[in-house]
N, C-alpha and C positions, 0 to 999 in steps of 0.2 A: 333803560332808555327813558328821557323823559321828553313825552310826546312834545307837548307842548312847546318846548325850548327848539327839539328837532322839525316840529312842522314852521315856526318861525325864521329856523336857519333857510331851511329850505325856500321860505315864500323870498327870503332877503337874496340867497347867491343862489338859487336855481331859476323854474320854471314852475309855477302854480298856478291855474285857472281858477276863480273863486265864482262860485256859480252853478243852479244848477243844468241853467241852458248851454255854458261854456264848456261845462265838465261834461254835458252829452255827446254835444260837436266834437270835444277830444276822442272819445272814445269810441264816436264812429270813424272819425280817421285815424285811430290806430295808433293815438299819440301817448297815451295816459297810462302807466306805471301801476298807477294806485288809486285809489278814488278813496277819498275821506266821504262818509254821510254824516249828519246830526242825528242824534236818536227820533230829533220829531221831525224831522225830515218827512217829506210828503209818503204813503207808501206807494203810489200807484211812480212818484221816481223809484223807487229801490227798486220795484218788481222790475222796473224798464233796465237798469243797469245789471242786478242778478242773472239776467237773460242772457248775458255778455260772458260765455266762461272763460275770456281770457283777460280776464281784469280783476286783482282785486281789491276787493272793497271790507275798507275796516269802520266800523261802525265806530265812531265816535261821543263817549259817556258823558254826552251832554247837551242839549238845546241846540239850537243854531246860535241864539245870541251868547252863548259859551265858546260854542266854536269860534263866533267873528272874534270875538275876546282873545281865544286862541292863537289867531289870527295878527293880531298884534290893528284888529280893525274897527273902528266904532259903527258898525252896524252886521245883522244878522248874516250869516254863511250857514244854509245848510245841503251845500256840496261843494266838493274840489276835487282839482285833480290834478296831481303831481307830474308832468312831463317831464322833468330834470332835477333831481333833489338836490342837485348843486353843492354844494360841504357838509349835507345835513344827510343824518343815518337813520331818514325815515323810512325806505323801503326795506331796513331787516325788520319791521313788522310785518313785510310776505311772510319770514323765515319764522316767526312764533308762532 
């Protein structure tokens, strides 16, 4: 799978919050699938979402401003959260 390609399909025909005050909101209401972090991501977010065992979270192998890149965005992301992957086969990374 190539993330990259699958997290863009997803932000175009799904549901994607980019964000990391959006991606908390999702995940206290119970909406978020999967939570993408950036490797520099704050840690006292990661500790805050870690806390959540029913959510997971794939750590992403690169900066935030790689992520936004990622993203298909010109500026930094370093969190999201997936509520509907829409044609994209980004939550069989639960399954690895």
């Amino acid at each position: 799978m190539d993330f990259n390609a699958s997290l863009r399909r997803a932000i175009k025909t799904g549901d994607v919050l980019l964000g990391q005050n959006k991606t908390e909101q999702c995940i206290q209401e119970g909406k978020a699938q999967l939570v993408v972090v950036a490797e520099n991501c704050p840690a006292k977010f990661k500790e805050t979402i870690k806390g959540n065992e029913n959510i997971f979270v794939y750590t992403f192998e690169g900066s935030s401003v790689q992520l936004g890149k990622a993203c298909g965005k010109p500026f930094m992301v370093s969190a999201l959260a997936v509520i509907n992957p829409g044609e994209s086969d980004i939550l069989s990374l639960k399954r690895a």
